[in-house]
MDTraj code that builds the backbone (N, CA, C; nanometers):
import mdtraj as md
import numpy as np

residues = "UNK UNK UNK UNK UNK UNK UNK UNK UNK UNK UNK UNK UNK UNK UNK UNK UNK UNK UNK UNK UNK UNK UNK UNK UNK UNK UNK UNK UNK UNK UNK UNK UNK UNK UNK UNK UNK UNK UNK UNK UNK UNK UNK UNK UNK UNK UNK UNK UNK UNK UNK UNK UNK UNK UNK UNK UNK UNK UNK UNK".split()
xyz = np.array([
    [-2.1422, -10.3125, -4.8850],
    [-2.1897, -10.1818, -4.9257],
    [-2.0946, -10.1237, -5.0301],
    [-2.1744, -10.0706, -5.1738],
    [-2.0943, -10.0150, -5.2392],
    [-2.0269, -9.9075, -5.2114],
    [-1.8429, -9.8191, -5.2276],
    [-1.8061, -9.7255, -5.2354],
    [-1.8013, -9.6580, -5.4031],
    [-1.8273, -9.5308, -5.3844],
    [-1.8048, -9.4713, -5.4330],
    [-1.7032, -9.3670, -5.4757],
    [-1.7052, -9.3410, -5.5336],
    [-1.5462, -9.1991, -5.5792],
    [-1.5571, -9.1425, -5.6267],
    [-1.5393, -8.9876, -5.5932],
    [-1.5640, -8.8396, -5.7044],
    [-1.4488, -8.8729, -5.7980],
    [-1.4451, -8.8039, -5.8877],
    [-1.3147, -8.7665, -5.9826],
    [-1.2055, -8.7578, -5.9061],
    [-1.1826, -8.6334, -5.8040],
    [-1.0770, -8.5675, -5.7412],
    [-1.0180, -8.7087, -5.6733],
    [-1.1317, -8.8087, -5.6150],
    [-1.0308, -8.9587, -5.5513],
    [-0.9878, -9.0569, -5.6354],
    [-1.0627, -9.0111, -5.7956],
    [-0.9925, -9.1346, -5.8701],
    [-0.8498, -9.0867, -5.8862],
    [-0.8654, -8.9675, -5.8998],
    [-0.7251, -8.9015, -5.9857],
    [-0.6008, -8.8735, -5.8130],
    [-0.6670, -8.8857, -5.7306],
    [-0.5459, -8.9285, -5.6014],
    [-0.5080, -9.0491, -5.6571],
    [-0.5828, -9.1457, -5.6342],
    [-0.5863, -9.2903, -5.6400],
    [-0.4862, -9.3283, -5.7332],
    [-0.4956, -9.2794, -5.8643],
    [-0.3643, -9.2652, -5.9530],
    [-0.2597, -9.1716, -6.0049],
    [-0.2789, -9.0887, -5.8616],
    [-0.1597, -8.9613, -5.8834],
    [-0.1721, -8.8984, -6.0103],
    [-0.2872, -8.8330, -6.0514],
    [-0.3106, -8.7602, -6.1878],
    [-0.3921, -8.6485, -6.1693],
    [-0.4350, -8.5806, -6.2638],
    [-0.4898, -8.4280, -6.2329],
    [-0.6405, -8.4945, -6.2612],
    [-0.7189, -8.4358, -6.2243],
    [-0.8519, -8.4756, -6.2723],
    [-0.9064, -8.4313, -6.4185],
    [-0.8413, -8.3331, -6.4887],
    [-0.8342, -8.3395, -6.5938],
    [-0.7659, -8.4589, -6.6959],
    [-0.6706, -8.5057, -6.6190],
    [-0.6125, -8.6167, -6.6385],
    [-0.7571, -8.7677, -6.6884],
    [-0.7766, -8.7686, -6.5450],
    [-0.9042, -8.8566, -6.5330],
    [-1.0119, -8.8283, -6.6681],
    [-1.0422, -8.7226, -6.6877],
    [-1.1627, -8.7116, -6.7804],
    [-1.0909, -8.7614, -6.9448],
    [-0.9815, -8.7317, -6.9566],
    [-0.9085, -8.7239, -7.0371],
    [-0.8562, -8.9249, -7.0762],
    [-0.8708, -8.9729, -6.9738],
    [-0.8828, -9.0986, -7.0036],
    [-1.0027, -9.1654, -7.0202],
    [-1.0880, -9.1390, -6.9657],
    [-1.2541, -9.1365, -6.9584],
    [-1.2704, -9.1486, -7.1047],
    [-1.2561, -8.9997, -7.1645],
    [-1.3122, -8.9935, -7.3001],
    [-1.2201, -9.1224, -7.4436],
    [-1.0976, -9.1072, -7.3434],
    [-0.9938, -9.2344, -7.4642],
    [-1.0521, -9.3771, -7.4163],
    [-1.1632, -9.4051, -7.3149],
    [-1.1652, -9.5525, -7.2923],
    [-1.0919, -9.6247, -7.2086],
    [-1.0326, -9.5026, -7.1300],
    [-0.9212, -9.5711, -7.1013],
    [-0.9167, -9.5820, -6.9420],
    [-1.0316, -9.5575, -6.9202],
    [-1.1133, -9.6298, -6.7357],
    [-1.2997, -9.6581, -6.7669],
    [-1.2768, -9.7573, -6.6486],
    [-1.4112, -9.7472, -6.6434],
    [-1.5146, -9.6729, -6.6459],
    [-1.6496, -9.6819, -6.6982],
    [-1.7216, -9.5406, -6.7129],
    [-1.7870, -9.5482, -6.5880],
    [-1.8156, -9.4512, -6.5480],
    [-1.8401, -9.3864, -6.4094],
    [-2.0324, -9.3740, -6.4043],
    [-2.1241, -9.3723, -6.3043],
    [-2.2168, -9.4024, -6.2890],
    [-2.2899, -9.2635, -6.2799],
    [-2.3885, -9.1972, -6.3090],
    [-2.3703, -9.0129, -6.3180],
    [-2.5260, -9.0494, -6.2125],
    [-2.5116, -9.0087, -6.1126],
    [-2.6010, -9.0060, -5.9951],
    [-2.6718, -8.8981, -6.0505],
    [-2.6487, -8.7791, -6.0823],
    [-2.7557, -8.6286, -6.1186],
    [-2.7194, -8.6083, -6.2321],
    [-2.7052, -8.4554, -6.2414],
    [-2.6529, -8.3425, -6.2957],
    [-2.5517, -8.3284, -6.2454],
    [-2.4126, -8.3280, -6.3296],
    [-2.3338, -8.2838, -6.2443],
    [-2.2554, -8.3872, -6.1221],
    [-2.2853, -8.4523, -6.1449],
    [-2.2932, -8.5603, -6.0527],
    [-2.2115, -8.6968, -6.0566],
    [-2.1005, -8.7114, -6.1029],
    [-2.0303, -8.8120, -6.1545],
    [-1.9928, -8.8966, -6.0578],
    [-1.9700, -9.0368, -6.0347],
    [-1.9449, -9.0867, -5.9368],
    [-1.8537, -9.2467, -6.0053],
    [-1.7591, -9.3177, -5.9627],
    [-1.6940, -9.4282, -6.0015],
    [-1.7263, -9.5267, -5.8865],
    [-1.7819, -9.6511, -5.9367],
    [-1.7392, -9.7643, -5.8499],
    [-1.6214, -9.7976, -5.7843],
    [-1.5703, -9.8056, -5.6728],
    [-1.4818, -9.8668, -5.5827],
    [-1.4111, -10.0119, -5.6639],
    [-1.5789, -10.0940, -5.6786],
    [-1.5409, -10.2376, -5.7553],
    [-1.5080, -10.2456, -5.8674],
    [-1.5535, -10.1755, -5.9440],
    [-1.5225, -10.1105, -6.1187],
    [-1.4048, -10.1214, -6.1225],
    [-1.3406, -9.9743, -6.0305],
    [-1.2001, -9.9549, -6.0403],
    [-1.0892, -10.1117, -6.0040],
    [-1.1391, -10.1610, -5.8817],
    [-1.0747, -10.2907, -5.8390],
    [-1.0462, -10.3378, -5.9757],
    [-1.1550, -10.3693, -6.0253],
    [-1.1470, -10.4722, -6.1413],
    [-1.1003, -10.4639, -6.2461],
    [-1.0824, -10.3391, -6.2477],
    [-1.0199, -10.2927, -6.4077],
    [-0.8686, -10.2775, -6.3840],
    [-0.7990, -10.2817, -6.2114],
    [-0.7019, -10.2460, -6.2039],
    [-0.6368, -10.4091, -6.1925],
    [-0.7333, -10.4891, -6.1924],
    [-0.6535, -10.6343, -6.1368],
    [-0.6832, -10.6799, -6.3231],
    [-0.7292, -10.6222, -6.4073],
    [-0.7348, -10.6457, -6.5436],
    [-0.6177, -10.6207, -6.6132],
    [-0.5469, -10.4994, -6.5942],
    [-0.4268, -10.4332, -6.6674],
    [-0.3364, -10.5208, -6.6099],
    [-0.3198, -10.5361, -6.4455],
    [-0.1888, -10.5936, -6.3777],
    [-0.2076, -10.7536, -6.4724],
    [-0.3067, -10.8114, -6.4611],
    [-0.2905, -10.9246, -6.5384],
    [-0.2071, -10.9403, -6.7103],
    [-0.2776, -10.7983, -6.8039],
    [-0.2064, -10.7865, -6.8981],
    [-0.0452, -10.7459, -6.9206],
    [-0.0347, -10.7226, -6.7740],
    [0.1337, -10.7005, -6.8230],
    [0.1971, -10.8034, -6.7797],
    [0.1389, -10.9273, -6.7261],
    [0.1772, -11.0377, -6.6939],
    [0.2425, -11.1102, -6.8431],
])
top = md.Topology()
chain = top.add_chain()
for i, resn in enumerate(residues, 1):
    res = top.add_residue(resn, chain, resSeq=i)
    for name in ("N", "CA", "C"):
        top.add_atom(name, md.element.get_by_symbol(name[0]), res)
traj = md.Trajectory(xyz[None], top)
């Protein structure tokens, strides 16, 4: 079963403000997030996995 994540758990998830979060959003600089409504923003669980086992690889 897929998880999901508001903003407020991505930006726990990487100790940042959620302004933070949008602010990388718009530079490209996370995965883009899936917009369920209006208003409504939501991130893959697996997205995030994957993009985070992507970077750890590049600093390899």
């Amino acid at each position: 079963m897929q998880k999901y994540l508001t903003v407020k758990d991505v930006a726990e998830r990487f100790g940042v403000s959620t302004p933070t979060i949008w602010r990388w959003l718009k530079a490209g600089q996370l995965p883009k997030p899936v917009k369920i409504s209006a208003g409504c923003t939501r991130w893959k669980m697996s997205d995030l996995l994957n993009w985070e086992e992507q970077l750890e690889e590049k600093q390899c």
